[in-house]
TORBA-370745 format. One record per residue: residue number from 1; residue in three letters; x, y, z of N, C-alpha, C in turn. Coordinates in steps of 0.05 Angstrom, whole numbers, plus 5000, padded with zeros to 4 digits. Example, Ala and Ser with C-alpha at 12.3 -4.5 7.8 and 13.67 -1.06 7.14 Angstrom:
BEGIN
(r 1; 'ala'; (5264; 4886; 5156); (5246; 4910; 5156); (5264; 4934; 5156)),
(r 2; 'ser'; (5257; 4955; 5142); (5273; 4979; 5143); (5258; 5001; 5157)),
//
This chain:
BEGIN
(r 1; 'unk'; (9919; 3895; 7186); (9900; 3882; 7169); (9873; 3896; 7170)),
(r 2; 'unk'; (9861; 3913; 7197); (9843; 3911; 7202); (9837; 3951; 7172)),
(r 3; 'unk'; (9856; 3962; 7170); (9849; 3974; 7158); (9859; 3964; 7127)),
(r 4; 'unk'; (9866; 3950; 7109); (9865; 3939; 7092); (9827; 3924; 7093)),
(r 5; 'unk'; (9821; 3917; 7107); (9794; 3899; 7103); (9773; 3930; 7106)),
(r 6; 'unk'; (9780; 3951; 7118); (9763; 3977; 7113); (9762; 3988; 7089)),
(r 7; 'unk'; (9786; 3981; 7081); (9794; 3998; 7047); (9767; 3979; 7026)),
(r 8; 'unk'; (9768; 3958; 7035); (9756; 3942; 7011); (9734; 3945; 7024)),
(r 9; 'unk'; (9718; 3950; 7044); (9693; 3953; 7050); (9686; 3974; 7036)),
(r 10; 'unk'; (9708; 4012; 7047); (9690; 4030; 7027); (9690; 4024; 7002)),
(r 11; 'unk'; (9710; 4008; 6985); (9707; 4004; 6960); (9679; 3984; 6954)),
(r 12; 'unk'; (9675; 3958; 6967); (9647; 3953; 6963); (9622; 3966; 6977)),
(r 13; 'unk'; (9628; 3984; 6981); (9604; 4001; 6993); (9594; 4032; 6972)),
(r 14; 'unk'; (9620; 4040; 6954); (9625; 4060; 6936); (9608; 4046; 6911)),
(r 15; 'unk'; (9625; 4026; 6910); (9614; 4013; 6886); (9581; 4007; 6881)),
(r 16; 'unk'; (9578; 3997; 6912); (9544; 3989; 6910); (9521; 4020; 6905)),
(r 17; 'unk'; (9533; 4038; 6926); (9517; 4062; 6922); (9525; 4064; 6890)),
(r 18; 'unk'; (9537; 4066; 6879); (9542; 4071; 6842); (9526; 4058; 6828)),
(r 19; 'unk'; (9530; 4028; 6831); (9503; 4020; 6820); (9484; 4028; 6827)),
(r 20; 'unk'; (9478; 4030; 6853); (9442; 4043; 6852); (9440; 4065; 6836)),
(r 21; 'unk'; (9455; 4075; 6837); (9443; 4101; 6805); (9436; 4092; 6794)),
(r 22; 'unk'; (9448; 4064; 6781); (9446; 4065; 6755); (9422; 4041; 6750)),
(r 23; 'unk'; (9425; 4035; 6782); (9395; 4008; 6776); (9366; 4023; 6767)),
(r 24; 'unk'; (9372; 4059; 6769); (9351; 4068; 6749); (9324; 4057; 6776)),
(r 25; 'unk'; (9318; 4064; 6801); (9299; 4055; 6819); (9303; 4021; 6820)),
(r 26; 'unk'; (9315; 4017; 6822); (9314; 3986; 6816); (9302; 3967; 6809)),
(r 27; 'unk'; (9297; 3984; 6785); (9285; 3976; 6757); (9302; 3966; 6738)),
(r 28; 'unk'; (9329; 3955; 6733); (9348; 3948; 6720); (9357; 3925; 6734)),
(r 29; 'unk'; (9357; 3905; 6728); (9365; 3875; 6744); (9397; 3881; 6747)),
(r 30; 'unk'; (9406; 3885; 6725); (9435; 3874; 6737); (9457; 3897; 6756)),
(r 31; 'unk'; (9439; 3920; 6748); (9458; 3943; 6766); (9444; 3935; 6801)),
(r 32; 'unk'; (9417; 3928; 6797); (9402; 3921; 6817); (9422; 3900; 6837)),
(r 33; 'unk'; (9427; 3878; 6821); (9436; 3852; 6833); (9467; 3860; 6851)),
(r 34; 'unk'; (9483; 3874; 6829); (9512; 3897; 6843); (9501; 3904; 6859)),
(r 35; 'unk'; (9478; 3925; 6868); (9485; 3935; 6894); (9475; 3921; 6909)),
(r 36; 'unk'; (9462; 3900; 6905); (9457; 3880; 6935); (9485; 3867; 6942)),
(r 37; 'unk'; (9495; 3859; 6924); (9523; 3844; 6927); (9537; 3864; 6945)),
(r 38; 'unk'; (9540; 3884; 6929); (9565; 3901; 6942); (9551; 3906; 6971)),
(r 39; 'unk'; (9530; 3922; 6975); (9527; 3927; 7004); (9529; 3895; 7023)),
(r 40; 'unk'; (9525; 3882; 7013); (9528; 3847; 7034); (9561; 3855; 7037)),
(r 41; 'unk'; (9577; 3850; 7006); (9598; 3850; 7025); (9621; 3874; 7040)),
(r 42; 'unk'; (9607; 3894; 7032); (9611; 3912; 7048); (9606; 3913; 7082)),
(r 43; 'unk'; (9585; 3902; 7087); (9581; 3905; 7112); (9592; 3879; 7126)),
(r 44; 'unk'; (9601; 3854; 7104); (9610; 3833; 7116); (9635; 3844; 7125)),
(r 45; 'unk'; (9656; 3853; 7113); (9682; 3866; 7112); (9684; 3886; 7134)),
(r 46; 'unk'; (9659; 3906; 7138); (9661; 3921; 7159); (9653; 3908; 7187)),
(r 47; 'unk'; (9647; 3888; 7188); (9645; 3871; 7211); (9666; 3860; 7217)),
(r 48; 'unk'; (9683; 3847; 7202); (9715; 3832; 7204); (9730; 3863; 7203)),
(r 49; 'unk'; (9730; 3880; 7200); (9745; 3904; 7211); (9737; 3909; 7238)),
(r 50; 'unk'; (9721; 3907; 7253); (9713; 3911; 7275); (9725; 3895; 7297)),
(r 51; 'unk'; (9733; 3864; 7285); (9743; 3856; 7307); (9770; 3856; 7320)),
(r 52; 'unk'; (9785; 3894; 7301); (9810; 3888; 7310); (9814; 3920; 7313)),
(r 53; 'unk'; (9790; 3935; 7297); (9792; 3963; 7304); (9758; 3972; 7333)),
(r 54; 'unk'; (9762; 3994; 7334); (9744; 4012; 7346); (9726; 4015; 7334)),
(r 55; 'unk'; (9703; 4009; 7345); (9674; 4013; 7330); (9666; 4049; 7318)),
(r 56; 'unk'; (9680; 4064; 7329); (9678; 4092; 7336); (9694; 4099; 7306)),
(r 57; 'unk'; (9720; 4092; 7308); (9739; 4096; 7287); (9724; 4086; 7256)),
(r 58; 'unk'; (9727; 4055; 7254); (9727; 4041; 7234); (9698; 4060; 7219)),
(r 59; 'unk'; (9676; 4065; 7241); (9646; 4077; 7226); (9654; 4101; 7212)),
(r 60; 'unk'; (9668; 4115; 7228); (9676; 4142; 7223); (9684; 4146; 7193)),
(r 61; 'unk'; (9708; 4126; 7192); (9728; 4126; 7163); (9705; 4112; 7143)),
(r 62; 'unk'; (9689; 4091; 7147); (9679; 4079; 7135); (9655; 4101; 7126)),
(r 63; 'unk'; (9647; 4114; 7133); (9619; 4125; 7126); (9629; 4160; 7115)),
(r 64; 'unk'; (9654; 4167; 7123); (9657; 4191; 7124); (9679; 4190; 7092)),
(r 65; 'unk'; (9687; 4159; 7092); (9705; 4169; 7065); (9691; 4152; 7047)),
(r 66; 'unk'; (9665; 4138; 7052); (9652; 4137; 7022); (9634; 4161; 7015)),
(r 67; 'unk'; (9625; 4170; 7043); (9608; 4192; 7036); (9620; 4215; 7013)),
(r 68; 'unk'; (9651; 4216; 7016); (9671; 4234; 7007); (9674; 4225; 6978)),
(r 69; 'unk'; (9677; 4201; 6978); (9676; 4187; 6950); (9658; 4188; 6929)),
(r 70; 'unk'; (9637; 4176; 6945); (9611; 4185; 6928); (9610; 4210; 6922)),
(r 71; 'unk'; (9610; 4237; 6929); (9603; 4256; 6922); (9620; 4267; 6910)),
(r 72; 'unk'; (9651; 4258; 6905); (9664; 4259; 6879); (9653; 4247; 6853)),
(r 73; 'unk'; (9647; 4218; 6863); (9642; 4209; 6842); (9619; 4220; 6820)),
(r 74; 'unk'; (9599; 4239; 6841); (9575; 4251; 6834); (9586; 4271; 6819)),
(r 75; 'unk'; (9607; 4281; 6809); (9614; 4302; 6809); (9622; 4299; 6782)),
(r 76; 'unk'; (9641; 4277; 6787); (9659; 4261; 6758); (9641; 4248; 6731)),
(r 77; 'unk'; (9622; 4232; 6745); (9601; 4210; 6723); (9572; 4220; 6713)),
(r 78; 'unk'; (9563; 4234; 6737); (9540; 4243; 6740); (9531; 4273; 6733)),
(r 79; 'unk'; (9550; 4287; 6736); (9547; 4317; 6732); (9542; 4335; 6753)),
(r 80; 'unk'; (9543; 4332; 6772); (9518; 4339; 6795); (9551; 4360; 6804)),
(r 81; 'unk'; (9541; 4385; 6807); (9547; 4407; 6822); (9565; 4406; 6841)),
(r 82; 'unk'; (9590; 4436; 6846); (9600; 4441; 6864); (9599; 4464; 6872)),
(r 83; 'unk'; (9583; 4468; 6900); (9586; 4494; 6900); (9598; 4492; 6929)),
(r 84; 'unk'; (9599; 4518; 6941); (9610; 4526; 6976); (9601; 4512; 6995)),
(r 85; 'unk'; (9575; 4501; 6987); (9562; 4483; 7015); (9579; 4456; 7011)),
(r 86; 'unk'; (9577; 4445; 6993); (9591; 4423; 6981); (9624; 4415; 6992)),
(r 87; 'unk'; (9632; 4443; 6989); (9665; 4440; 6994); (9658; 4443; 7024)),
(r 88; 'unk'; (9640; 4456; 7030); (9642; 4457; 7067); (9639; 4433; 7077)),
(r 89; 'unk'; (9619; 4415; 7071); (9605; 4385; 7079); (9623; 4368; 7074)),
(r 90; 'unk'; (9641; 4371; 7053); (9659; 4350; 7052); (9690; 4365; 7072)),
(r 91; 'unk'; (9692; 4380; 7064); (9714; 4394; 7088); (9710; 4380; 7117)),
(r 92; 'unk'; (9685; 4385; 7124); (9672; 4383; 7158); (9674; 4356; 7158)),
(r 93; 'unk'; (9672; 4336; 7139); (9671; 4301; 7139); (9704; 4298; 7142)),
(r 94; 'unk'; (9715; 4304; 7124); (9740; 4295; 7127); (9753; 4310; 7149)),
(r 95; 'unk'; (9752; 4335; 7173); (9754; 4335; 7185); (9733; 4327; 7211)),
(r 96; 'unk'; (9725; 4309; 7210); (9717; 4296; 7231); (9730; 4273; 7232)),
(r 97; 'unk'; (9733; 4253; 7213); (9751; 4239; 7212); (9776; 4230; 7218)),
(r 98; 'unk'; (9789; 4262; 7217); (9810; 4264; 7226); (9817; 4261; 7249)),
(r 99; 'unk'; (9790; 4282; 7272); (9792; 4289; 7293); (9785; 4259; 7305)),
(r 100; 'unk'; (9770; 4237; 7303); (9764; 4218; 7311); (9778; 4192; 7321)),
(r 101; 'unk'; (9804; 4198; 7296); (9829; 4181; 7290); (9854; 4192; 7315)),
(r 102; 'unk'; (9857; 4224; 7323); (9876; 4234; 7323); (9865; 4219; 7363)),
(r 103; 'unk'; (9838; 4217; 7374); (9837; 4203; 7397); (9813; 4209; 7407)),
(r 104; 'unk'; (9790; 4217; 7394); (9765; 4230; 7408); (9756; 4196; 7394)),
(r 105; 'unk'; (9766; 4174; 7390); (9739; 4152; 7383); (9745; 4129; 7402)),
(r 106; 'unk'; (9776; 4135; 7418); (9776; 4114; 7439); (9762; 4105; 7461)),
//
């Protein structure tokens, strides 16, 4: 369960950074109002993940595969660039994640 309740955290955590684009400085009420929502329950979700995983692990995946997300999504909606640093930073994220899972977060 405890990674099912991580899945839906990075998804309300993906989602909320998305709206802040689009709250335009948070100057737009309703993209504004999404990312307060989403980051609340994002971080509610990543708290009830915590009490069944590793604080080490759950941050890891949680921060390292929205970070991964978002910067697709930057890629997909937004326009925003890929170059070699890009593929490196996300390479180096998802391999840390890996390495964290495989027993360096116990």
């Amino acid at each position: 369960m405890g990674y099912v309740l991580l899945a839906a955290a990075i998804a309300a955590e993906v989602a909320a950074t998305t709206a802040m684009k689009y709250s335009d400085g948070f100057s737009r009420l309703w993209p504004s109002l999404f990312t307060l929502l989403g980051y609340v329950v994002s971080f509610v979700l990543l708290a009830q993940t915590l009490k069944t995983m590793s604080i080490g692990t759950a941050y890891a995946i949680w921060s390292g595969v929205g970070t991964a997300t978002i910067a697709l999504i930057g890629l997909a909606l937004f326009g925003e660039g890929l170059g070699i640093a890009k593929v490196a930073g996300l390479a180096l994220i998802i391999g840390g994640v890996v390495v964290l899972n495989l027993g360096g977060a116990h």
